[in-house]
C-alpha positions, 0 to 999 in steps of 0.5 A, a space after each residue: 167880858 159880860 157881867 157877874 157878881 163879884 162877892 168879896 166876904 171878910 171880917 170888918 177891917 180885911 180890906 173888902 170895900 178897899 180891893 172893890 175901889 181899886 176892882 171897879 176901876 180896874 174893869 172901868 179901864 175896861 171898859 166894863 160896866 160896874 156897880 159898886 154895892 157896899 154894904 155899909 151904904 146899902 144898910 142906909 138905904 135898902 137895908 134902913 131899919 135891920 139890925 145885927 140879928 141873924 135874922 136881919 144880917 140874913 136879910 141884909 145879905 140876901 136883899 144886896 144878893 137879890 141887886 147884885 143878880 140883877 145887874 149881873 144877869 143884865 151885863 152888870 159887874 156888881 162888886 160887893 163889898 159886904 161882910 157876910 157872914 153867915 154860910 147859908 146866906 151866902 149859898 142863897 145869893 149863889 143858888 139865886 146867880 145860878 138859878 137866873 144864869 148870872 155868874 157869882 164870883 165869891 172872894 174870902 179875903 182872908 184877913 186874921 182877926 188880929 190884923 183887921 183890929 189893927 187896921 180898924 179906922 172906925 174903932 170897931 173893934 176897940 168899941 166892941 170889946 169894951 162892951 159898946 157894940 153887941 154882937 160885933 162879926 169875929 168878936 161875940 158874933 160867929 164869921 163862917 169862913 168860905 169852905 170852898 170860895 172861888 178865890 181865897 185872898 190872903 191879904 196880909 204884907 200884899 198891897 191892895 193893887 196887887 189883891 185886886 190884879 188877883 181877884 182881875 185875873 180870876 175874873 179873866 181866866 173865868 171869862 176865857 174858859 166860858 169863852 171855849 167853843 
């Protein structure tokens, strides 16, 4: 398999940074090479200094698109694990992969509000709707869901290694069809 971005966009809690451990592993079994970009890391460091703005969260989103093109235009699998909310920003980072003729694969994992609040091991949601974090995705701050995503993952009462296999298998089929002669 050659590289491509692997955007896997939910709600805080849906699972994403979960599927993309056990994705990576999966392709390094491969053999493949890929890099794991998760958003929460990448705000310490690419992102250091943006806030939770519409403004900044398009920042934030569009730099981590920007890598993540790099490395997959330059045989890279670059999995990404961020929030992505906004619907324009997300169609940047899709314009960007097809301008440079790198592959971008987006993945909604479709996780109910209800649902990622109970899974919540960082108290975000709680902290949230107490009034200690502002403008929190899903709660006072909009998630445009994926009108048309390459694959919507429905992750509530399936395991993790099963979500990943889904989204393996998207990326095989894809890979087998590029392949035609």
């Amino acid at each position: 398999m050659s590289g491509a971005t692997v955007w896997l966009t939910g709600l805080s809690g849906a699972g994403k940074s979960t599927i993309a451990h056990e994705l990576v592993e999966a392709l390094r079994a491969r053999g493949e090479r890929v890099e794991l970009l998760d958003g929460d890391e990448l705000r310490e460091s690419l992102s250091k200094g943006l806030g939770f703005s519409r403004e900044d969260r398009t920042t934030h989103v569009t730099r981590v698109g920007f890598l993540a093109d790099m490395l997959a235009r330059n045989g890279v699998w670059a999995v990404v694990p961020v929030i992505a909310p906004y619907a324009d920003a997300r169609e940047q980072n899709r314009a960007r992969h097809e301008a440079s003729g790198a592959r971008y694969v987006e993945v909604h994992v479709a996780t109910s509000l209800e649902e990622c609040a109970r899974r919540d091991v960082k108290g975000l949601y709680a902290k949230a709707r107490a009034g200690e974090i502002p403008a929190m995705t899903g709660v006072d701050d909009p998630y445009e869901i994926p009108e048309d995503p390459d694959l919507r993952l429905e992750t509530e009462g399936r395991s993790v290694r099963d979500s990943a296999a889904e989204v393996l298998a998207l990326l095989l089929s894809d890979e087998s069809e590029r392949n035609l002669p």
